[in-house]
C-alpha positions in Angstrom: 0.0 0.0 0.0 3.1 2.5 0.7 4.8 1.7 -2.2 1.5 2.4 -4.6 0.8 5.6 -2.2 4.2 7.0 -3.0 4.5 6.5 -6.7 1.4 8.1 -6.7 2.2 11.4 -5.1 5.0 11.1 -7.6 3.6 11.1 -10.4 1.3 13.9 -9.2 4.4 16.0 -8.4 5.8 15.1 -11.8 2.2 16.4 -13.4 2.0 19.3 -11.8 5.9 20.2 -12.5 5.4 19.8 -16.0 2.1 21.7 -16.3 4.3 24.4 -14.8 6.3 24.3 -17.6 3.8 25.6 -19.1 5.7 28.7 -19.2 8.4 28.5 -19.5 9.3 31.1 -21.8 7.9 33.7 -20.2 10.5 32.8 -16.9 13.8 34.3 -16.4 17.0 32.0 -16.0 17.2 31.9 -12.2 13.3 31.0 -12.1 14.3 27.7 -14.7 17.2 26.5 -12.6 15.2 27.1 -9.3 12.7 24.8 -11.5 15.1 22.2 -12.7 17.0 22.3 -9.4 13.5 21.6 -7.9 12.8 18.7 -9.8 16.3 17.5 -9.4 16.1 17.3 -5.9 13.1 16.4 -5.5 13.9 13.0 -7.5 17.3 12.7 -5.9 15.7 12.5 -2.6 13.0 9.9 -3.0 16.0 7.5 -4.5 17.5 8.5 -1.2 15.2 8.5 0.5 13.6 5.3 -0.8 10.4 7.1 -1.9 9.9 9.2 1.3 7.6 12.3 1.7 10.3 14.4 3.6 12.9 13.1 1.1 11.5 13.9 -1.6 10.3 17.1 -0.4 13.2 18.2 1.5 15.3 17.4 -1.8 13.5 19.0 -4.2 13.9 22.4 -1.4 17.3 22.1 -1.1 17.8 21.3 -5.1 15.4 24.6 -5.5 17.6 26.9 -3.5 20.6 25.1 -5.1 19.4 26.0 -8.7 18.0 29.6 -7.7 21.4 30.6 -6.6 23.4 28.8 -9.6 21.1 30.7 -11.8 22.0 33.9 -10.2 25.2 34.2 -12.1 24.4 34.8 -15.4 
């Protein structure tokens, strides 16, 4: 029941990110790595995390903030 419970927030995260890209030409460069450092993380920490909520939440924070800052610098 976890398992199938935890794909599927996954694949609703992955829905929802992509319906955000969307428009994505009308965001800057910082706003598209914050995105793809988002998504990033957010995958890195469920394979960490072995599919967990705060994993894969906490990850895709952190790879958010990452990316924002990286994008900074032009």
């Amino acid at each position: 029941m976890q398992k199938r419970w935890t794909k599927g927030v996954l694949a609703c995260a992955l829905i929802a990110s992509l319906a955000g890209c969307a428009s994505w030409d009308s965001m800057s460069s910082r706003q598209k790595s914050a995105t793809t450092g988002a998504g990033v993380g957010g995958v890195a920490g469920a394979v960490i995390s072995g599919g967990g909520i705060l994993g894969t939440v906490g990850g895709a924070a952190i790879g958010g903030v990452i990316g924002d800052q990286i994008g900074k610098n032009p």
